[in-house]
Each structure stands twice: as structure tokens, then as C-alpha cells.
ROKE-442992 format. One line per 3 residues: number of its first residue (from 1); for each residue x, y, z of N, C-alpha, C. Coordinates in steps of 0.2 Angstrom, whole numbers, padded with zeros to 4 digits, always signed. Layout:
N
NUM) X,Y,Z,X,Y,Z,X,Y,Z; ...
REM end
This chain:
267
1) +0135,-0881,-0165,+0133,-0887,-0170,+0136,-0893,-0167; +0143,-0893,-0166,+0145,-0899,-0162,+0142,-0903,-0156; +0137,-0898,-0153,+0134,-0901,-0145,+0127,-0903,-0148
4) +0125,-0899,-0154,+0118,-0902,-0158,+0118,-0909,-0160; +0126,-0912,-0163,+0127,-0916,-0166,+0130,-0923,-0160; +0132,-0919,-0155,+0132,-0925,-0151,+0126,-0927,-0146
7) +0123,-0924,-0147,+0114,-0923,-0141,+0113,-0929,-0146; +0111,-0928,-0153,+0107,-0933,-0157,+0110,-0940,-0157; +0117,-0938,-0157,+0121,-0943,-0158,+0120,-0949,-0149
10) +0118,-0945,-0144,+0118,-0947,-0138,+0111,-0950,-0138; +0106,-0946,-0141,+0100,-0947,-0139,+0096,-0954,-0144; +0099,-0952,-0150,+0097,-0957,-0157,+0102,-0962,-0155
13) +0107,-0965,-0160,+0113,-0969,-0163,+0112,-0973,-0156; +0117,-0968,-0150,+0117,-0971,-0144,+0110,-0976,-0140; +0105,-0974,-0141,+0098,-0978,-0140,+0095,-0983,-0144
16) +0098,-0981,-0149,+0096,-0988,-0155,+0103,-0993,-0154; +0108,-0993,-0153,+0111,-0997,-0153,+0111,-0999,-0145; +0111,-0999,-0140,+0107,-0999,-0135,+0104,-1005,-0136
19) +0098,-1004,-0140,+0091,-1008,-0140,+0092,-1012,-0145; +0098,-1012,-0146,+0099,-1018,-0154,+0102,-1024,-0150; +0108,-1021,-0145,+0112,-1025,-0141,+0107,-1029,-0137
22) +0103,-1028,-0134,+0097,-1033,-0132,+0091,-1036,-0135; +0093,-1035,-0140,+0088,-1040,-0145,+0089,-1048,-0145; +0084,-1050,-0146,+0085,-1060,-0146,+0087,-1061,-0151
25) +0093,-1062,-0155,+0096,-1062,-0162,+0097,-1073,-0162; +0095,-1075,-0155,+0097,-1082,-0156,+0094,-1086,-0162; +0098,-1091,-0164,+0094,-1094,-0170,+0090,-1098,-0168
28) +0088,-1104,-0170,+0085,-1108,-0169,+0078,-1110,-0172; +0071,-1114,-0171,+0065,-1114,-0173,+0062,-1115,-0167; +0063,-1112,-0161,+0060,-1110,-0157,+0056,-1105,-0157
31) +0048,-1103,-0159,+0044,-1097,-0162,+0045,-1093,-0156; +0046,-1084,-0160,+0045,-1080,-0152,+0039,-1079,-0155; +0033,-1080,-0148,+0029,-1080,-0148,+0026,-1072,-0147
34) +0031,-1068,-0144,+0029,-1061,-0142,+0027,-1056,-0147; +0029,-1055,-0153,+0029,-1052,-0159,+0022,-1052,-0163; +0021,-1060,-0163,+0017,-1062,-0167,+0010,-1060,-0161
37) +0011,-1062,-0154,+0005,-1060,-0148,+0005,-1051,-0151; +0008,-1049,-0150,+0007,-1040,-0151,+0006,-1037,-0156; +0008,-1041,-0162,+0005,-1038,-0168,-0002,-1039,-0171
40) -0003,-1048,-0169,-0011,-1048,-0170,-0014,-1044,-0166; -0013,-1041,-0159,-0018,-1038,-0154,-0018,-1033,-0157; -0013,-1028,-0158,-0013,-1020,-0163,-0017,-1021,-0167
43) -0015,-1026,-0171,-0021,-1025,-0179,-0030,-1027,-0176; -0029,-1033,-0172,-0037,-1031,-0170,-0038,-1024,-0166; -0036,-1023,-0161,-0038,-1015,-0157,-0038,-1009,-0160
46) -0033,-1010,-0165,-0034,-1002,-0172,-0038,-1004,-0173; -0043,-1010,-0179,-0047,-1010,-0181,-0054,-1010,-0176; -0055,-1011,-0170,-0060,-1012,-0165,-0061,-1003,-0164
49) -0056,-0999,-0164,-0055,-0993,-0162,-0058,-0989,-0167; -0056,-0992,-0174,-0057,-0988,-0181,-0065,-0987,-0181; -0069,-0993,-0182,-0074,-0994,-0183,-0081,-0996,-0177
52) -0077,-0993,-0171,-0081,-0992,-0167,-0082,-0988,-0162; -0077,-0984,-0162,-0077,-0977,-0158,-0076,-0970,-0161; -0081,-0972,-0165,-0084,-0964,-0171,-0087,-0962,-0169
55) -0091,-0956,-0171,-0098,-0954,-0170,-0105,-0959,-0173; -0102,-0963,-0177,-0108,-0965,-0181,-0109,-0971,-0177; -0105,-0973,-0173,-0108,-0978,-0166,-0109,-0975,-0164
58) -0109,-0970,-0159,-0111,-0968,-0155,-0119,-0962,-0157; -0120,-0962,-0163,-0126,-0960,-0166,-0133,-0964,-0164; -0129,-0971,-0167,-0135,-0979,-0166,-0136,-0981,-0160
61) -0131,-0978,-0155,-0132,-0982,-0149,-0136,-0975,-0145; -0133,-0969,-0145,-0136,-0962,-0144,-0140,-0960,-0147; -0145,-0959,-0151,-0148,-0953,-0156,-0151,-0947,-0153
64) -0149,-0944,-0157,-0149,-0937,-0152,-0157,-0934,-0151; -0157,-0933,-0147,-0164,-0931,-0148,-0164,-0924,-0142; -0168,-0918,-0145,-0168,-0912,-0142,-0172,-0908,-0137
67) -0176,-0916,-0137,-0180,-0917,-0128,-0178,-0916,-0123; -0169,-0921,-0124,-0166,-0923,-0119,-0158,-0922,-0118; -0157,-0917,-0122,-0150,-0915,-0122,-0150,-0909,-0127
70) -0146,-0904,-0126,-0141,-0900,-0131,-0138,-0902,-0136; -0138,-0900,-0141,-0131,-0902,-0147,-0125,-0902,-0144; -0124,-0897,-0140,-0118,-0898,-0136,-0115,-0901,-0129
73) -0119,-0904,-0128,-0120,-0910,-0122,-0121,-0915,-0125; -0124,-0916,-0130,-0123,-0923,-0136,-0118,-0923,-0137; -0115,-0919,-0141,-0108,-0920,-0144,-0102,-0922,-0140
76) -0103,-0918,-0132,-0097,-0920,-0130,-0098,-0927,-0126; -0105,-0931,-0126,-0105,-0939,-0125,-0102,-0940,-0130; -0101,-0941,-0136,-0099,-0942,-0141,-0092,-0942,-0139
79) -0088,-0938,-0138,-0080,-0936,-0138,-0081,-0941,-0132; -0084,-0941,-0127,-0083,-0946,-0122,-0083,-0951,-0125; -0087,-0955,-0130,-0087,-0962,-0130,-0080,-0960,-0134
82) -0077,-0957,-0141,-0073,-0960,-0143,-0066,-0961,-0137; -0066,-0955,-0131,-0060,-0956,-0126,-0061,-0962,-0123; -0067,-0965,-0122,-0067,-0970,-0118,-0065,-0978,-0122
85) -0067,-0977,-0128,-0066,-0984,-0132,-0058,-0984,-0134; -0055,-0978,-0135,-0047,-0979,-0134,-0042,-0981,-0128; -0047,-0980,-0124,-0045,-0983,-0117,-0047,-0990,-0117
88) -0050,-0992,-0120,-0053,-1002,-0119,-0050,-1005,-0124; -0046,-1000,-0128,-0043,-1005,-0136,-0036,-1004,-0133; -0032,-0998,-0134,-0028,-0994,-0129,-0024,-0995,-0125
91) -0026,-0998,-0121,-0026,-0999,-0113,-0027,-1005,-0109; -0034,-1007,-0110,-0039,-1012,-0106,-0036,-1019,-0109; -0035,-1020,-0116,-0034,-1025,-0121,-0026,-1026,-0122
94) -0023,-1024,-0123,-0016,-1024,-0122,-0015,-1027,-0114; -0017,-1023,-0108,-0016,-1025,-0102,-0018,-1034,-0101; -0023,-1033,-0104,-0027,-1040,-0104,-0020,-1044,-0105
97) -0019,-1043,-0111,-0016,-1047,-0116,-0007,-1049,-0112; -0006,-1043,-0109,+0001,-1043,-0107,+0001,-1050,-0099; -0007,-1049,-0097,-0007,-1052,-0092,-0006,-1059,-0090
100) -0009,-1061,-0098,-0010,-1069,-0102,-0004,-1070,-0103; +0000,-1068,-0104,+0007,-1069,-0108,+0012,-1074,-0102; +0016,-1079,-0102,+0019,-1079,-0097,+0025,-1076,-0097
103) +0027,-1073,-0091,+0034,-1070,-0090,+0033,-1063,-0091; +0026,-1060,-0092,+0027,-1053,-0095,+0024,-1050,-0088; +0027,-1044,-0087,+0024,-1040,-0081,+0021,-1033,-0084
106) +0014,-1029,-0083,+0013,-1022,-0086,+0018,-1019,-0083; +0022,-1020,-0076,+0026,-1012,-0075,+0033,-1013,-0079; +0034,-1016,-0084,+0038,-1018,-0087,+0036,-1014,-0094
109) +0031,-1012,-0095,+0030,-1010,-0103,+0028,-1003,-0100; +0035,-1000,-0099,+0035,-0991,-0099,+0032,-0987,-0095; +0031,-0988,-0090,+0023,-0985,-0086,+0027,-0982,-0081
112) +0033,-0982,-0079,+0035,-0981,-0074,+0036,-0972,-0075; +0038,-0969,-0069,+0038,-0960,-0069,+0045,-0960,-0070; +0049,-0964,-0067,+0057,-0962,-0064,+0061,-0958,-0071
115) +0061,-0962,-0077,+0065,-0959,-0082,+0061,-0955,-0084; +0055,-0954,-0085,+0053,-0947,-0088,+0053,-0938,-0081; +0057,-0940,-0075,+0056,-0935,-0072,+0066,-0934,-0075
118) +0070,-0936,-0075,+0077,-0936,-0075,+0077,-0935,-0084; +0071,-0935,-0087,+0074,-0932,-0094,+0069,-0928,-0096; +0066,-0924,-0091,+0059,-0920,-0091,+0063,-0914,-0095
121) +0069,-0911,-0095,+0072,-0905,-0100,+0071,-0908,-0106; +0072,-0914,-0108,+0071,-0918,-0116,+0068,-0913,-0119; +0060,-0918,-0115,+0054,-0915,-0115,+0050,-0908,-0117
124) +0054,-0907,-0113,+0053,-0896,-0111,+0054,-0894,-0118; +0063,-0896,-0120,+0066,-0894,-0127,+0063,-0894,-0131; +0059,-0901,-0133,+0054,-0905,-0140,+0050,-0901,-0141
127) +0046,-0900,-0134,+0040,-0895,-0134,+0040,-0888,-0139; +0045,-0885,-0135,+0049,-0877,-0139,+0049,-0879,-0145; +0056,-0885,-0147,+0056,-0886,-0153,+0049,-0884,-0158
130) +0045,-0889,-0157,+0038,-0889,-0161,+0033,-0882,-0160; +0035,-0880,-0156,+0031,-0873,-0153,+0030,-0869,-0160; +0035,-0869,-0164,+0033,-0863,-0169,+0031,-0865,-0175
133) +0030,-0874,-0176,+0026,-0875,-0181,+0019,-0875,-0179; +0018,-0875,-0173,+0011,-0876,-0171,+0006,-0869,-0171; +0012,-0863,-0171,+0011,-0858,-0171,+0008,-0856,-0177
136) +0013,-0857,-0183,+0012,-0859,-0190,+0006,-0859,-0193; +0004,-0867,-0193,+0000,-0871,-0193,-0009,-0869,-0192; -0007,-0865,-0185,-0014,-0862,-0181,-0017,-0856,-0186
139) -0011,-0854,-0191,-0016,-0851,-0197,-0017,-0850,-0204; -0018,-0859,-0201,-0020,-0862,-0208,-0027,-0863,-0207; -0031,-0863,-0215,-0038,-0865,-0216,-0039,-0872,-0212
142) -0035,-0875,-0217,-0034,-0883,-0214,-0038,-0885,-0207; -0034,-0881,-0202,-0033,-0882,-0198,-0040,-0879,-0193; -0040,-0874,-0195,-0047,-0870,-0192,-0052,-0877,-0192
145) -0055,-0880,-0197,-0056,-0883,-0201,-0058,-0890,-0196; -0050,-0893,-0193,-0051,-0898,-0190,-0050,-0897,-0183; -0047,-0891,-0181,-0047,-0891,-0172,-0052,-0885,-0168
148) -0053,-0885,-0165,-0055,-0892,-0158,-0059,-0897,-0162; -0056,-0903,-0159,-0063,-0909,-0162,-0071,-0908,-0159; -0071,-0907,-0152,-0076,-0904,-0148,-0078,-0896,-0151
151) -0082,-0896,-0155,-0083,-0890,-0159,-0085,-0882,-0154; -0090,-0887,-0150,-0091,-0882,-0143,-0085,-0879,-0138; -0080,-0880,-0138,-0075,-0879,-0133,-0077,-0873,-0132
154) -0079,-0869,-0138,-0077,-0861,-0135,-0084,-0857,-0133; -0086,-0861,-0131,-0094,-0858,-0127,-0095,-0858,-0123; -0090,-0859,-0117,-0086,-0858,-0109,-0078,-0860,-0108
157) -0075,-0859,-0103,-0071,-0862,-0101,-0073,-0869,-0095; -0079,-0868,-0094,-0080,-0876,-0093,-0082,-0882,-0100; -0085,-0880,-0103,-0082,-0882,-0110,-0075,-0887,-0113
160) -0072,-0879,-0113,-0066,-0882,-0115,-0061,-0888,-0110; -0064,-0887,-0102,-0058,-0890,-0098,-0060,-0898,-0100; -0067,-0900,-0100,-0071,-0904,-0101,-0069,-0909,-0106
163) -0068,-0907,-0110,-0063,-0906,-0118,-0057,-0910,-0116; -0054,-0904,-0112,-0049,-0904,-0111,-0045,-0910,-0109; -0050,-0914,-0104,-0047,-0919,-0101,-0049,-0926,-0106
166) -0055,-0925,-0108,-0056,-0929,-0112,-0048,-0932,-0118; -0047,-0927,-0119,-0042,-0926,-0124,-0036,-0930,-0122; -0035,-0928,-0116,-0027,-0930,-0111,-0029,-0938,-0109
169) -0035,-0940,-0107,-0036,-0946,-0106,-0035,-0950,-0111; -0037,-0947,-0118,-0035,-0952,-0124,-0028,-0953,-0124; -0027,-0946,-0125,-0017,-0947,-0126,-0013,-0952,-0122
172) -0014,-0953,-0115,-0010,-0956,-0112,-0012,-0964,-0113; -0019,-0965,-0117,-0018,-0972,-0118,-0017,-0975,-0124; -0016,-0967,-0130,-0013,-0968,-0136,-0004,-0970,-0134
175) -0002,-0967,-0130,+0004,-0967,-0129,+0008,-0973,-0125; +0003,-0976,-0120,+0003,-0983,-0118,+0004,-0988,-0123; +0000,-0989,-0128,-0001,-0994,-0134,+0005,-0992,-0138
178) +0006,-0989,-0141,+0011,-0987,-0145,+0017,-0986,-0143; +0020,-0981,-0137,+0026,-0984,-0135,+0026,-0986,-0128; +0025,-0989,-0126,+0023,-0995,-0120,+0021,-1001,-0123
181) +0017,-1005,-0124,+0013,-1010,-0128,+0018,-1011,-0133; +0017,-1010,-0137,+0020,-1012,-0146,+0028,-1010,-0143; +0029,-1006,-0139,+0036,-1007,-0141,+0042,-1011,-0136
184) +0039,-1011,-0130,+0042,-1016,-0125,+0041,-1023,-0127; +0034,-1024,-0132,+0033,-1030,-0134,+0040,-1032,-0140; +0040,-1028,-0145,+0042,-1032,-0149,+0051,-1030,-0149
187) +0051,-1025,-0145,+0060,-1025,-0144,+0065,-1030,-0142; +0061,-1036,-0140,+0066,-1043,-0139,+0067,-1046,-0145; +0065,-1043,-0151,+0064,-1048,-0156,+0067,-1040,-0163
190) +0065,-1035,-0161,+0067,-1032,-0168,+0074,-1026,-0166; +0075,-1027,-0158,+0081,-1021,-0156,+0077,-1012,-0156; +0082,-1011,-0159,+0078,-1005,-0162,+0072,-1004,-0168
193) +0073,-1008,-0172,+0068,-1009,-0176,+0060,-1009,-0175; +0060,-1011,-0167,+0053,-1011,-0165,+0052,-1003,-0164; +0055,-0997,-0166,+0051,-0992,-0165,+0050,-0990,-0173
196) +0053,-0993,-0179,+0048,-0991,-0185,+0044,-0996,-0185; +0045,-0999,-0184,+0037,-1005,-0183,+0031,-1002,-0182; +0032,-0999,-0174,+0028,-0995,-0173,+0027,-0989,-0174
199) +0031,-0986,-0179,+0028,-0979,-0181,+0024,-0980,-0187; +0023,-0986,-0193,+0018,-0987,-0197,+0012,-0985,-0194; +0008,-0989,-0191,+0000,-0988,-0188,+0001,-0982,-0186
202) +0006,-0982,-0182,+0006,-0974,-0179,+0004,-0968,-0183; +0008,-0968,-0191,+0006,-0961,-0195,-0001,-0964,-0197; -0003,-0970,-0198,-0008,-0973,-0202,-0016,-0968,-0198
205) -0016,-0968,-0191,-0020,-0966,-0186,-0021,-0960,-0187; -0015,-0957,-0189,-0019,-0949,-0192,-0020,-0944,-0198; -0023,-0951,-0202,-0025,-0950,-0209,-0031,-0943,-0209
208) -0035,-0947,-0206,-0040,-0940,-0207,-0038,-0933,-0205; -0031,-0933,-0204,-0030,-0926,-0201,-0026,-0921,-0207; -0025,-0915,-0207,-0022,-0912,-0211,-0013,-0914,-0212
211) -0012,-0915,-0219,-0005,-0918,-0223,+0001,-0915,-0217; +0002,-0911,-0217,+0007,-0909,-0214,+0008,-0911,-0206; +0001,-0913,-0204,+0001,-0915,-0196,+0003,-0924,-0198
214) +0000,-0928,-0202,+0004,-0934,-0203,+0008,-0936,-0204; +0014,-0931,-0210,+0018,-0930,-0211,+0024,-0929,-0206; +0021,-0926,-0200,+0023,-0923,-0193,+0024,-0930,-0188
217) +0018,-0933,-0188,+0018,-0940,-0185,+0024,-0945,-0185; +0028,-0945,-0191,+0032,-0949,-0194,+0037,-0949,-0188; +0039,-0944,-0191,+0046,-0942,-0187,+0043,-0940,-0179
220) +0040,-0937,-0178,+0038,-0936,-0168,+0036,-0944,-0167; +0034,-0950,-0170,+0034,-0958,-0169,+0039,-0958,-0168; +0048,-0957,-0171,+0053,-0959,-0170,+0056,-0957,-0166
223) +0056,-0950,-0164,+0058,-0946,-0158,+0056,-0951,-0154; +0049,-0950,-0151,+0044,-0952,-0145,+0048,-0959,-0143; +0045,-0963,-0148,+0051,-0969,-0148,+0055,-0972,-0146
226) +0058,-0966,-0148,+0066,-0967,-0146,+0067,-0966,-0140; +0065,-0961,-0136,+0065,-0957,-0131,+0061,-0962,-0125; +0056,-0964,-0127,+0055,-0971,-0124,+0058,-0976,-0122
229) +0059,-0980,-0127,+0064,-0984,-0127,+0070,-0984,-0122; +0072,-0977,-0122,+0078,-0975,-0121,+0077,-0972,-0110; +0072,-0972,-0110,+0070,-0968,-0103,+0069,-0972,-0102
232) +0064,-0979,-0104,+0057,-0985,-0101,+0051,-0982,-0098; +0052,-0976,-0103,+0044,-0972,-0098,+0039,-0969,-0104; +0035,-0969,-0104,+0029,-0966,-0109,+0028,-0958,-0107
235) +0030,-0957,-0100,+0025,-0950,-0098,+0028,-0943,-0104; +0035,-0944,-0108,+0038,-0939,-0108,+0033,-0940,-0113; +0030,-0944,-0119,+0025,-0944,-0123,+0019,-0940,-0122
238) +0018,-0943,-0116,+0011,-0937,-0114,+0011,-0932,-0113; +0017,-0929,-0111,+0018,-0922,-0108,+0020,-0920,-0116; +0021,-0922,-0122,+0022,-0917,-0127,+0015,-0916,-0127
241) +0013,-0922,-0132,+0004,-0924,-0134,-0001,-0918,-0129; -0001,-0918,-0125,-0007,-0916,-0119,-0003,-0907,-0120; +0003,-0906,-0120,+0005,-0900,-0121,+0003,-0898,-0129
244) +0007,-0900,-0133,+0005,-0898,-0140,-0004,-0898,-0143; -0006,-0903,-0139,-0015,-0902,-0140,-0017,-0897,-0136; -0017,-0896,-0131,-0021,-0889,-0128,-0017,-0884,-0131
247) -0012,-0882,-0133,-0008,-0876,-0138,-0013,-0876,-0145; -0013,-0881,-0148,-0018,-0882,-0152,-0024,-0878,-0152; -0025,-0884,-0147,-0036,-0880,-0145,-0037,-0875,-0145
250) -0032,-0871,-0140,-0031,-0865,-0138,-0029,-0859,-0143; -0027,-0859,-0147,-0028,-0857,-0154,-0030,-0858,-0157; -0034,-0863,-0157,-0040,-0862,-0163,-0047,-0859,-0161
253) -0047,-0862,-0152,-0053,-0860,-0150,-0053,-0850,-0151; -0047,-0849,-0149,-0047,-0840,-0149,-0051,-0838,-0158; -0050,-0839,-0161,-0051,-0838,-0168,-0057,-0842,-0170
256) -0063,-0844,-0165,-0067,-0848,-0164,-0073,-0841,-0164; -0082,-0841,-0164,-0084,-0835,-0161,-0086,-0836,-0155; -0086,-0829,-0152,-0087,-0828,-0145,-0094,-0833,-0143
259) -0091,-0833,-0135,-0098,-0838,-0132,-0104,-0836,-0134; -0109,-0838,-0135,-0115,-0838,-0137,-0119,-0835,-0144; -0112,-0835,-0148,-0112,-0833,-0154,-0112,-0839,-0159
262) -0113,-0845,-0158,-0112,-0852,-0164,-0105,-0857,-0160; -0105,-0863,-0162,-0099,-0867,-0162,-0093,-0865,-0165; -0088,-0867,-0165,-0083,-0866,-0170,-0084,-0872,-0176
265) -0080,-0869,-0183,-0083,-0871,-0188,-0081,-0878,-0189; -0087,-0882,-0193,-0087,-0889,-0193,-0080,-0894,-0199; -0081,-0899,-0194,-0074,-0902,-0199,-0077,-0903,-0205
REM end
């Protein structure tokens, strides 16, 4: 219990105060401009992401038509466009953004590999950690319900890998904007505070999903956060995300019906 208490105590308290000590606390009416650049960009690119990388854009600008495609080669355009507009809100827009700014550099907002290979155990442990709620979880209706989003995963394993990557691609540019972006932006100005900043949008993002996984966000925002913050590196993010989702898919897809028998059931 005591080496439980001191991991957290090492891992949390230790990295919050850390990131507090280098905060901009100076007084004055000098506007920090960084706060205010990073939180308009989030609230436009959630919104740009919300409302334009659904399927229902991707219907007006696709329609399906069974001349010229499968249901399931449509659908996975679809997953394609929503992975690729994550990347242009994400990613592309943030970068822009970081570009324009004076005095800011991208390789300075987390991207770097060196702290997530030197705290890859973290990682490994988190993963385990979360392992048996995922296990849980895989047998729930809810759940059947909402995973795979790709409802075809299980109609090959070229399918699923197809998926597969689609999926990992989002992640890493979910995990860039969120602890990369928003967080390297605004910790000159909130310390540690810029990781519950950014864990609002963060739960917000996965409304449509079942209560117990957004409820779940909350707290993995504050972990990830932390652990970010504390490393200056995003990858250990990806490595849960990309692990915990193919665990997921992969347990839903088995309980899916066999290839050539239907999709797995619809959200």
C-alpha cells in the first residue's frame, strides 16, 4: 500500500506541482495571448469536427449508391472521412495555429518519443489496470450496441485491420490536440490546471458513447494529462487508446456473426 501511495504520490502531486512551479503567475496587464489563441481554436475545431465529420456529411457529399460501391465499402469511406477530418481539426489546425504564434515551436507541444520510451512500464501498467473493466464492459448490451463503429469489421480480417488503422490514426491526432495542443498551450498560464481545462471537452467528446465509458474519460483525461505533462510526450496516450480500442473491437467483433452471415448490430 505504501509503494501504491508513493507511485501516485510521485506520479500525480509530484507533476502537478511541477507544472504549477512553471506557470506565468506574473501580475500585470500584459494579455497572455496563448490561452485565449488555444481556447478559441479548440472551441472552433470541436465544433468544425462536431458538425462536419459525421456521416451525414459524408452522405451529401457521398450518396450511396449500389451501382458503385458495397454497403461496406461505403461505410468504411465514411469512417475514412470521419478519421481524416480529425486529422484537419486535430492536427492540421492546431499546427497551423502553433506556426502563426510567435515564439512557439510544434516540437515543443509533446510529440517528442524520448519520455514515452523511459516511462513505457507507466503505460504497460495503465493498460493492465483498465484490462478488466474492458473485459466487463465487452458484456454489456450497451456495448455490443456501440462497438465496432465500423460495423463490417467482422466480414474479414482485412476488414478489421482496415478499421483498424483508421481508428489508430484518429487516436494519435485525438491525443495531439488534447494533450499536446491544449495542454503545452495553456500550461504557461494555468500550471497544472491546464489538465482539468482540458479534460472538459475532453469528457464532452464522448457523449454519444455509453455512461460508464464517459464517466471513464474523466478520470483516464486526468491520468493521460498528467502523465503527459509530466513525460512531454503524447505517444504513452496512443499506446493506451490504440491498445484499449483494438481490445474493445476485438471483443465485440468475436460476438459479432460470422463472415458472411450480416454486419455486426447497428448503433
Amino acid at each position: 500500500m505504501q509503494r501504491i501511495k508513493r507511485f501516485f504520490r510521485r506520479v500525480l502531486l509530484d507533476s502537478w506541482r511541477e507544472a504549477d512551479a512553471q506557470a506565468d503567475t506574473a501580475s500585470g496587464e500584459q494579455l497572455d495571448w496563448r490561452p485565449v489563441v488555444i481556447l478559441i481554436t479548440a472551441a472552433v475545431t470541436l465544433t468544425l469536427a462536431r458538425y462536419f465529420g459525421g456521416n451525414a456529411t459524408f452522405s451529401a457529399l457521398v450518396p450511396f449508391d449500389k451501382e458503385l460501391y458495397t454497403r461496406d465499402e461505403w461505410d468504411l469511406m465514411a469512417r475514412a472521412w470521419w478519421s481524416g477530418v480529425r486529422i484537419i481539426t486535430y492536427v492540421v489546425i492546431p499546427m497551423i495555429t502553433i506556426i502563426l504564434m510567435p515564439g512557439e515551436r510544434i516540437r515543443d507541444y509533446y510529440i517528442s518519443f524520448r519520455g514515452f520510451r523511459r516511462h513505457l512500464w507507466i503505460y504497460i501498467g495503465l493498460y493492465l489496470l483498465v484490462l478488466p473493466f474492458v473485459l466487463f464492459v465487452a458484456t454489456q448490451d450497451q456495448f455490443l450496441r456501440t462497438y465496432p463503429f465500423y460495423k463490417y469489421a467482422n466480414q474479414s480480417l482485412g476488414h478489421f485491420v482496415r478499421w483498424q488503422v483508421l481508428y489508430a490514426v484518429q487516436f494519435m491526432a485525438l491525443e495531439f490536440f488534447f494533450r499536446g495542443y491544449m495542454l503545452q498551450g495553456l500550461r504557461h498560464k494555468f500550471g497544472y490546471g491546464a489538465i482539468f481545462v482540458m479534460v472538459v471537452p475532453y469528457c464532452m467528446i464522448h457523449y454519444p458513447k455509453p455512461l460508464p465509458e464517459t464517466l471513464g474519460a474523466i478520470l483516464a483525461g486526468i491520468a493521460l494529462g498528467t502523465l503527459a505533462m509530466r513525460t512531454r510526450s503524447i505517444w504513452g496516450g496512443v499506446f493506451i487508446h490504440v491498445g484499449v480500442a483494438l481490445t474493445m473491437d476485438w471483443l465485440a467483433v468475436a460476438q459479432c456473426p460470422p463472415p458472411g452471415e450480416g454486419p455486426c448490430r447497428s448503433r
